[in-house]
C-alpha positions as CSV (number, residue, x, y, z in Angstrom):
1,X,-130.7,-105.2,-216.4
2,X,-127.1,-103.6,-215.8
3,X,-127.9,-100.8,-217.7
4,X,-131.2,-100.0,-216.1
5,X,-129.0,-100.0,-212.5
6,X,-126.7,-97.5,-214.2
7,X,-129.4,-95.5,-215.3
8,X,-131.3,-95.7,-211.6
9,X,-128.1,-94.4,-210.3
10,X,-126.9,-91.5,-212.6
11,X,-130.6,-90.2,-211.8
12,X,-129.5,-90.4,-207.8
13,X,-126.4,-88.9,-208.3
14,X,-127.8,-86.4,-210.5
15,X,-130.5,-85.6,-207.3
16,X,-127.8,-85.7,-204.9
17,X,-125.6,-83.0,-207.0
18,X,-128.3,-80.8,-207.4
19,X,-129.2,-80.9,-203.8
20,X,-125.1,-80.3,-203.1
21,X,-125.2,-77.7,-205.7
22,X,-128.3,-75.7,-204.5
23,X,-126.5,-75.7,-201.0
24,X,-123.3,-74.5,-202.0
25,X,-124.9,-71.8,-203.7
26,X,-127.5,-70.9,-201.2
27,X,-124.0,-70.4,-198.3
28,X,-122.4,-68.6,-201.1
29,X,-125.4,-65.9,-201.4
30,X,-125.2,-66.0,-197.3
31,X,-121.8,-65.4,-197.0
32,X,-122.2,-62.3,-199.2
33,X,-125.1,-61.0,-197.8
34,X,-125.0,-61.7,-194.0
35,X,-123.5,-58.6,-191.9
36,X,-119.7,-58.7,-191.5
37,X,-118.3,-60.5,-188.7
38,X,-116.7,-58.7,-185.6
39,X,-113.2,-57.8,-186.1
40,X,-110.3,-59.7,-185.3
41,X,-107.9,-58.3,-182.5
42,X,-105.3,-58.1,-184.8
43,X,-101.5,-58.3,-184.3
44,X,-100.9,-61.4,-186.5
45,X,-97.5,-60.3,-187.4
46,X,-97.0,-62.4,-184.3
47,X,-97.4,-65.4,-186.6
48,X,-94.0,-64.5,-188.4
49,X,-90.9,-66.1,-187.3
50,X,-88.8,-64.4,-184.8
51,X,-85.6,-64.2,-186.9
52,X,-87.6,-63.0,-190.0
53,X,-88.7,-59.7,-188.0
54,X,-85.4,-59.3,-186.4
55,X,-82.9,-59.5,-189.2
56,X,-84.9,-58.1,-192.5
57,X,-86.8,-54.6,-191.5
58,X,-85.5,-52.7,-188.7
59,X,-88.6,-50.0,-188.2
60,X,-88.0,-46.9,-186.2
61,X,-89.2,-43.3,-186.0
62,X,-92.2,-44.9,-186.9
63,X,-95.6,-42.2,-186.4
64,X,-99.2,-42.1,-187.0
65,X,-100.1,-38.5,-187.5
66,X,-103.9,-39.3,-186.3
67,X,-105.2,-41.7,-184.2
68,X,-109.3,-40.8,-184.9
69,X,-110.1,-39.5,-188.5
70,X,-113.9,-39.6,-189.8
71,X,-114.5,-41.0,-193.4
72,X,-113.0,-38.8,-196.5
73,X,-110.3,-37.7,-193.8
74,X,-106.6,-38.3,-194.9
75,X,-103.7,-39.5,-192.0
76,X,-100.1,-40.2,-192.4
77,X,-97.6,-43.0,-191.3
78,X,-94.0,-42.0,-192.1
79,X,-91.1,-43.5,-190.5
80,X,-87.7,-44.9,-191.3
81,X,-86.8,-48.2,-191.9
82,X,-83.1,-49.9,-191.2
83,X,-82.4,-52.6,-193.5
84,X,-80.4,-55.1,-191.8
85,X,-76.9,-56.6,-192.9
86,X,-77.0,-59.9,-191.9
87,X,-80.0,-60.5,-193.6
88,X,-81.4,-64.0,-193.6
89,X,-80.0,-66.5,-196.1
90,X,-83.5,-68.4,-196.0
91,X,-85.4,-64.5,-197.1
92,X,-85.2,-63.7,-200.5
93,X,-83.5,-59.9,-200.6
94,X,-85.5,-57.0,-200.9
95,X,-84.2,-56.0,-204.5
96,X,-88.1,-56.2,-205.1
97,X,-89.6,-54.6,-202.8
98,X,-93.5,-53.0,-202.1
99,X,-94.3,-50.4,-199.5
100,X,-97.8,-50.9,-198.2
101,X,-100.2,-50.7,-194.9
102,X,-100.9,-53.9,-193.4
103,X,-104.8,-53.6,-192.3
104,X,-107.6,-55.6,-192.1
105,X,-108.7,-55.3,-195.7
106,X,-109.3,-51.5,-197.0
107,X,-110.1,-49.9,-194.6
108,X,-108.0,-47.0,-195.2
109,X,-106.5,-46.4,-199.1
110,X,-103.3,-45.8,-200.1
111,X,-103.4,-42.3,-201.8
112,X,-99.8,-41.6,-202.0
113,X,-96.4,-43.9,-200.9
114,X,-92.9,-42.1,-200.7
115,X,-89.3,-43.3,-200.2
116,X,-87.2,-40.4,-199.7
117,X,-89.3,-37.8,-201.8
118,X,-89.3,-40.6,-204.6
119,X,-93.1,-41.1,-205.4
120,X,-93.0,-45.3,-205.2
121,X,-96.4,-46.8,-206.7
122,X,-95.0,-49.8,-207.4
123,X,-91.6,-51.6,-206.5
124,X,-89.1,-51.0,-205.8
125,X,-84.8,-51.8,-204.8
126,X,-83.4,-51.4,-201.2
127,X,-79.8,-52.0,-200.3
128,X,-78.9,-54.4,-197.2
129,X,-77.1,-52.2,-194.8
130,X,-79.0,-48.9,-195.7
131,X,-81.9,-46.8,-194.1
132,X,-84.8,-45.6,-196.0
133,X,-87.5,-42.6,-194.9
134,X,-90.8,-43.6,-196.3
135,X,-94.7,-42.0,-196.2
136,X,-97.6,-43.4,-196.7
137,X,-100.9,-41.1,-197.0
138,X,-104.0,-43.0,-196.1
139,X,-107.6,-41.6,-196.8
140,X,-110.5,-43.6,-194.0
141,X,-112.8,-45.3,-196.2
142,X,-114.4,-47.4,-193.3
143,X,-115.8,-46.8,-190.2
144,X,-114.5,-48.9,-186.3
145,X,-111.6,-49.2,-185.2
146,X,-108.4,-51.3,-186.9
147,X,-104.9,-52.0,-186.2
148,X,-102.6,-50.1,-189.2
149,X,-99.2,-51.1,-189.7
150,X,-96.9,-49.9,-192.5
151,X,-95.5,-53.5,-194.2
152,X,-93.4,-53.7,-197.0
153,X,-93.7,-56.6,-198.8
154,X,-90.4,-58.3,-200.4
155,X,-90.5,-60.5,-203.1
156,X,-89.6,-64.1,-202.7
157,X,-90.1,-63.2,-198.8
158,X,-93.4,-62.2,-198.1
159,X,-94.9,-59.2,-196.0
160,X,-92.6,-58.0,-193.6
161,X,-94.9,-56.2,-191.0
162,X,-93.7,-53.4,-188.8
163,X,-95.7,-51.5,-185.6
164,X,-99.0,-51.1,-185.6
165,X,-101.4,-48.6,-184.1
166,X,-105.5,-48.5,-183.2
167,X,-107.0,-46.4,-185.6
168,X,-110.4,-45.2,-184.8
169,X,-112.3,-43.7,-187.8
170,X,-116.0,-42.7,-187.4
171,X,-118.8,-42.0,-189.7
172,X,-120.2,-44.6,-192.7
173,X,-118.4,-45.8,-195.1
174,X,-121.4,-44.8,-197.4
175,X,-120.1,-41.3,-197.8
176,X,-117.0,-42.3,-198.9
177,X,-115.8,-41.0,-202.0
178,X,-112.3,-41.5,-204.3
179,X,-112.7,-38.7,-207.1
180,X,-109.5,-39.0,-209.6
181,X,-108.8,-36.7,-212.5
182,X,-107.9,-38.4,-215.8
183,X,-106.0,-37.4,-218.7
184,X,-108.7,-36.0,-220.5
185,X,-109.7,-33.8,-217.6
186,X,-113.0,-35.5,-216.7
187,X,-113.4,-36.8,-213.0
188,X,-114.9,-39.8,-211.4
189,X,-114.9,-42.0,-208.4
190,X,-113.1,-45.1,-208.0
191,X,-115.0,-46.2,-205.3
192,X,-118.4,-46.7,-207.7
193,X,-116.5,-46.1,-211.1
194,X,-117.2,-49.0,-213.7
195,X,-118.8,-51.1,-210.4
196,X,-121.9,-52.0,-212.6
197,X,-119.9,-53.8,-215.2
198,X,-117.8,-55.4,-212.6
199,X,-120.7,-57.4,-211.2
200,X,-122.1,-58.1,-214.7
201,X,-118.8,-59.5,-216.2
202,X,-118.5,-61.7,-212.7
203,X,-121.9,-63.2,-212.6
204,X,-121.9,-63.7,-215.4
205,X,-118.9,-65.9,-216.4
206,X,-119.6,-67.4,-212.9
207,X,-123.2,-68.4,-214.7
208,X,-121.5,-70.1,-218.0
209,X,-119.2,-71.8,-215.3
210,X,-122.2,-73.0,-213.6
211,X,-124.2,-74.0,-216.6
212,X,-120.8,-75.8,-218.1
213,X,-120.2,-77.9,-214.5
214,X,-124.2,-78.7,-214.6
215,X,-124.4,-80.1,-217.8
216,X,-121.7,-82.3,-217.3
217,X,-123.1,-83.6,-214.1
218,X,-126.7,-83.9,-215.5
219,X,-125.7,-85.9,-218.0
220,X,-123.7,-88.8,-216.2
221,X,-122.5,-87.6,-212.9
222,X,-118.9,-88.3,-211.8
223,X,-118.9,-91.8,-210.2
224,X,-121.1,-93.1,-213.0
225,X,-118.2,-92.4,-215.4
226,X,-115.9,-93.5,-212.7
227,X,-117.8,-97.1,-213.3
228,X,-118.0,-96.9,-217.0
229,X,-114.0,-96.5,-217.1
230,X,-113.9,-99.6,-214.7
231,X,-115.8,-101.6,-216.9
232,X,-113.7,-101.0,-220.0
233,X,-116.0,-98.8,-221.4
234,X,-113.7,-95.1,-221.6
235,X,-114.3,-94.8,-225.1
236,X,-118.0,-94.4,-224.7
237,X,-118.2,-91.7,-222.2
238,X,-118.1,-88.6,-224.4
239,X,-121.4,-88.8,-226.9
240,X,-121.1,-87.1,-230.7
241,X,-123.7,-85.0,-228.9
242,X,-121.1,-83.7,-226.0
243,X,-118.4,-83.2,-228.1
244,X,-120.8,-81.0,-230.1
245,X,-122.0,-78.9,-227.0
246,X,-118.3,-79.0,-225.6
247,X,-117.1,-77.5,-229.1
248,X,-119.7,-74.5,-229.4
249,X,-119.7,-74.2,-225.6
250,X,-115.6,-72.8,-226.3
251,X,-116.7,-71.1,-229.7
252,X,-119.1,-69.5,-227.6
253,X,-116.2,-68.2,-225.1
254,X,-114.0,-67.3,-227.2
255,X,-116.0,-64.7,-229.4
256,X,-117.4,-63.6,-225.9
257,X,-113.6,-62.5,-224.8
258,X,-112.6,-61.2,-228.0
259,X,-115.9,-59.2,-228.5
260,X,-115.6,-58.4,-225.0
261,X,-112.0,-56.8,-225.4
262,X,-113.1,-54.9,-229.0
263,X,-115.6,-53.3,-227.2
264,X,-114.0,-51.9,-224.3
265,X,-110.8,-50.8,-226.7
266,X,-113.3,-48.9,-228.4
267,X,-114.8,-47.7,-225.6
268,X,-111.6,-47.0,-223.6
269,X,-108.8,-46.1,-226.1
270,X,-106.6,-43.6,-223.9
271,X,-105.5,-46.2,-220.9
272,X,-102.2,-46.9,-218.6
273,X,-101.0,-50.2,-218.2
274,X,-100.8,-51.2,-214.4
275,X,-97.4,-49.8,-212.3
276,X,-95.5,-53.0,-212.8
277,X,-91.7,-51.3,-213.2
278,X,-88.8,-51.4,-210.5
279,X,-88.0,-48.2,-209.4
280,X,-83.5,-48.5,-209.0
281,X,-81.7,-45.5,-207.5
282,X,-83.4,-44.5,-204.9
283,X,-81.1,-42.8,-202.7
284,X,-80.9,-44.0,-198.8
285,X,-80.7,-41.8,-195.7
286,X,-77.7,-39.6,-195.9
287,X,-76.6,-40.7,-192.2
288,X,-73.6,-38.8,-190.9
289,X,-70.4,-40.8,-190.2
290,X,-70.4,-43.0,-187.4
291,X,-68.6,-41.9,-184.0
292,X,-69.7,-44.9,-181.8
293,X,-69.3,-48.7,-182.7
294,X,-70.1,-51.5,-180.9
295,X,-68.9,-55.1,-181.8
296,X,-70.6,-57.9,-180.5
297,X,-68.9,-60.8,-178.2
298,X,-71.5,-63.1,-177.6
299,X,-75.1,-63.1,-175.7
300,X,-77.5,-65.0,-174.5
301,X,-81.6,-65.6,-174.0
302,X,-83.0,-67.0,-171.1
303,X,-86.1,-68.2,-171.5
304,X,-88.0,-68.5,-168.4
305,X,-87.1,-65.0,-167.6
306,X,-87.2,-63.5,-171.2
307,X,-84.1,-61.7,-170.6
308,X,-81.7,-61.0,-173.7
309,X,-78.1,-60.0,-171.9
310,X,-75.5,-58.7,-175.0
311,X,-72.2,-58.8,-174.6
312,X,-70.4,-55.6,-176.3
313,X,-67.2,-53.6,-176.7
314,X,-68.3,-50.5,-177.4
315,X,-66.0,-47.6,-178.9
316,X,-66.7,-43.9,-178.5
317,X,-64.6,-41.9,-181.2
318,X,-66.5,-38.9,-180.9
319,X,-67.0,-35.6,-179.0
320,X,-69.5,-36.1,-176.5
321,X,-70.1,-38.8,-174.2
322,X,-72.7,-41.4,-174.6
323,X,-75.0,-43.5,-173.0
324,X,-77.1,-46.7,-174.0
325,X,-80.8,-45.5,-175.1
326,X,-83.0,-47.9,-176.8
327,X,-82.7,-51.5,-178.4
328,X,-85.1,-51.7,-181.1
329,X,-86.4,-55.1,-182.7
330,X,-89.3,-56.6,-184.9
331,X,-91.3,-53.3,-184.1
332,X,-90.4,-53.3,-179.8
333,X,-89.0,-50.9,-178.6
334,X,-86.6,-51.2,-174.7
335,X,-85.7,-48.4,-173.5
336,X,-83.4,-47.0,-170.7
337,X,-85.4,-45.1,-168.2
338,X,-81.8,-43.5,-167.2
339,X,-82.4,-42.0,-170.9
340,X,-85.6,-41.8,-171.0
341,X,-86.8,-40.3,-168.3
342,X,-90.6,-39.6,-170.1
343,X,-92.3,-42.0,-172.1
344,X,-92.5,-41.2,-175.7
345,X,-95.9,-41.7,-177.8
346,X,-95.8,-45.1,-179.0
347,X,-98.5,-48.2,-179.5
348,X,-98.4,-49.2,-175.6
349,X,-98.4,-52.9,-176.2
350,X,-94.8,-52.1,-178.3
351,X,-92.9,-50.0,-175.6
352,X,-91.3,-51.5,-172.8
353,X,-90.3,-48.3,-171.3
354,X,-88.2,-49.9,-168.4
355,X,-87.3,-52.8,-170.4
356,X,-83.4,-52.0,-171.1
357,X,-80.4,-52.0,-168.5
358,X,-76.3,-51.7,-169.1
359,X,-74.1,-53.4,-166.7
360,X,-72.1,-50.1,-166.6
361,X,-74.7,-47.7,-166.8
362,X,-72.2,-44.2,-166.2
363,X,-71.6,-42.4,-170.1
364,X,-68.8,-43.9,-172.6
365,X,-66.5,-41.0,-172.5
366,X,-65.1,-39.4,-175.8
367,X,-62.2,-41.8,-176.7
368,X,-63.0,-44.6,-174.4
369,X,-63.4,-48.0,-175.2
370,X,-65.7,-50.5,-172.5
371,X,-67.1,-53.9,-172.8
372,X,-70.5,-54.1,-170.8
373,X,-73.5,-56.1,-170.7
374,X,-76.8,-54.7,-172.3
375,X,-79.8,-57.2,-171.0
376,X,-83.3,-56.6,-172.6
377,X,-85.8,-58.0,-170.2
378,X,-89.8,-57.7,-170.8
379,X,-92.7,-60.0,-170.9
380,X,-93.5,-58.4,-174.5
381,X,-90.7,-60.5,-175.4
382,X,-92.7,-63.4,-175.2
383,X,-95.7,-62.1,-175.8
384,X,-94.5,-60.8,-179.1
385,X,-93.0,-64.4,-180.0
386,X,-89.5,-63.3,-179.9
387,X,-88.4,-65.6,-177.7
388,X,-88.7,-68.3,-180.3
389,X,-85.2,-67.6,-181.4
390,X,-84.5,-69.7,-179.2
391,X,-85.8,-72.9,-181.1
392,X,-84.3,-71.4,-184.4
393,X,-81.5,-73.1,-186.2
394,X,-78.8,-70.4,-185.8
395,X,-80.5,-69.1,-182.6
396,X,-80.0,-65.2,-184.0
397,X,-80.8,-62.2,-182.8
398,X,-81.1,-58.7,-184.4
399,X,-82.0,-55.2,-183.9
400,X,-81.1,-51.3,-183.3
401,X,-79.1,-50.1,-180.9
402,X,-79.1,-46.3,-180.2
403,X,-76.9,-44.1,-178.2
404,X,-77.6,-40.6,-176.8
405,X,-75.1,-37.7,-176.0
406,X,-75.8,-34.5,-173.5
407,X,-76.7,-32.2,-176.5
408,X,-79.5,-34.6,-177.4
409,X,-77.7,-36.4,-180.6
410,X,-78.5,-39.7,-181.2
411,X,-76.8,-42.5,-183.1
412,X,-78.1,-46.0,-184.1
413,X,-75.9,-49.0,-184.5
414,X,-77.0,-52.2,-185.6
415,X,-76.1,-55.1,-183.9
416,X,-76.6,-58.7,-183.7
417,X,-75.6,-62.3,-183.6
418,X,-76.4,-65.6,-182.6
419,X,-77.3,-66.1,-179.2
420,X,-77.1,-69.4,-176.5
421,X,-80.5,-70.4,-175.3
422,X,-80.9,-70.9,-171.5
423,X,-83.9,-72.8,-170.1
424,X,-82.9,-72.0,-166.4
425,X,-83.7,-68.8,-164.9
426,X,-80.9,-67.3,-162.7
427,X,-77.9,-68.5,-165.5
428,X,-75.5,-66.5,-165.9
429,X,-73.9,-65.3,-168.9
């Protein structure tokens, strides 16, 4: 009688897994076929913490050379890239680093990646307190429009995301083409090279994964083996027969991979291993010696207003007089509008062209030392999720700031520090 019920119910289960199973794979053929869904509006570099965009990557000079390219068409995003000193304890350093474009999957490919005028496919060292010019060349490989950020990714630390721009790119993605040379002379296309075998060596070891998860759940099911270990009966579960099928089922894999590797040496003898080295030694931005320092004395951040105010003492040591420019951070950029009197091409949502003001706004003269009051005020603040320093442990702040002379020479000093929250607008510093 107890047997019989067992035997009832493996047969439902069995029903109900094939029902689950036919379903599963009936969404999975959906979600492969169905027409892609509409894009999202991007920016999710917001979801990184404040401090981690402040204090690692300080981006700057950062350009898109193109705006609208049609498919085939090749752009460039160069830029330089300030890594910061008082880099976070809690961030792994970027003695590993990547340089990529943060997209929303490929829609443009990475042809070509610089630092300096090293060629860097693969990783690579920076040092804290150093600046770095980099280039990445970008061929459109799919059509609409996508935010495209450059990104370096740091081992231990994750992608570090700097500005992003709308990139229209028209045409279909049907005409796209990725012809390579190889060593032998002979040229093909990575976009449809080898794609054939691809699918083939997928479906089918997602087929003998299916078959190998189907037999087991034909024969018993999961819960009824679940029973059969409660009532003592473990040893019984796997038949001479399953062990049998189990045992040819990974003699069968196993002279599949090994005849699957013979034949592709034999096929493919001359090949490259994939770019996993570390390039050392690449030299930083040869920055002439610094005439203007500024040492920080404290700050604060309101947060209903989203005003930063940074206390300095600012040296001039050098020739000409200077005035406060720009404060750049996480990608924003404040500016002066005493400096900048036009605005400068730049993502719209990223410049806050009015968004800087100096307590003493009349030019550091040469030899003249002056503490002030820089306050960074601007709703992109907020809407860029900087504010959250406020809620951070050590409440830090950090960034780029850059000062102008008459003769048009500019100078960046990096500053930062931790900063006192205030949750009441009007406070004073």
């Amino acid at each position: 009688m107890k047997s019989s019920v067992l035997e009832t119910l493996a047969k439902c289960v069995r029903a109900r897994a094939l029902r689950i199973w036919a379903f599963g794979l009936a969404a999975a053929v959906a979600a492969t076929t169905l027409p892609a869904a509409t894009p999202a509006s991007a920016h999710g570099e917001r979801s990184q913490q404040a401090f981690l965009r402040m204090r690692t990557l300080n981006w700057y000079d950062v350009k898109w050379s193109k705006t609208t390219v049609n498919v085939n068409e090749e752009m460039e995003l160069t830029g330089k890239v300030h890594v910061f000193s008082g880099w976070p304890q809690a961030v792994a350093k970027p003695e590993v680093a990547f340089l990529n474009v943060g997209e929303p999957g490929p829609v443009l490919i990475r042809k070509g990646a610089f630092v300096g005028d090293v060629p860097a496919p693969r990783s690579f060292s920076l040092q804290v307190g150093k600046d770095y010019e980099y280039k990445l060349v970008l061929k459109a490989r799919r059509q609409g429009r996508f935010h495209v950020h450059v990104q370096i990714n740091v081992e231990g630390g994750g992608p570090i995301v700097g500005p992003g721009q709308w990139i229209d790119i028209k045409g279909d993605m049907a005409n796209f083409t990725n012809p390579v040379t190889l060593l032998d002379g002979s040229t093909i296309d990575l976009e449809s090279y080898g794609i054939t075998w691809v699918y083939t060596y997928h479906f089918l070891w997602m087929a003998a994964a299916a078959v190998w998860i189907l037999y087991w759940f034909m024969t018993k099911g999961i819960i009824v083996r679940y029973w059969q270990v409660k009532a003592g009966k473990g040893n019984d579960l796997i038949s001479t027969n399953e062990k049998k099928f189990g045992g040819l089922w990974l003699a069968g894999t196993l002279l599949a991979v090994l005849f699957g590797y013979a034949w592709a040496n034999s096929t493919w003898p001359r090949t490259l291993p994939m770019q996993a080295g570390l390039l050392k030694g690449i030299d930083p931005i040869p920055l002439p010696p610094q005439t203007v320092t500024a040492h920080f004395k404290g700050g604060s951040y309101t947060v209903p207003g989203r005003e930063l105010a940074i206390k300095l003492k600012i040296t001039n040591s050098g020739s000409e007089a200077v005035k406060v420019g720009e404060f750049t951070t996480a990608g924003l950029r404040f500016l002066n509008p005493e400096v900048f009197t036009t605005k400068p091409e730049f993502p719209d949502y990223l410049l806050a062209d009015r968004g800087l003001s100096v307590s003493d706004p009349t030019p550091i003269a040469p030899g003249e030392t002056r503490d002030v009051t820089v306050i960074v005020q601007d709703a992109r603040f907020d809407i860029e999720r900087l504010s959250d320093l406020a809620y951070d442990t050590d409440s830090q702040f950090g960034g780029l700031l850059f000062f102008f002379s008459p003769s048009g020479q500019r100078q960046g000093v990096e500053i930062g520090g931790p900063v006192i929250p205030k949750f009441q607008a009007g406070a004073t510093l």
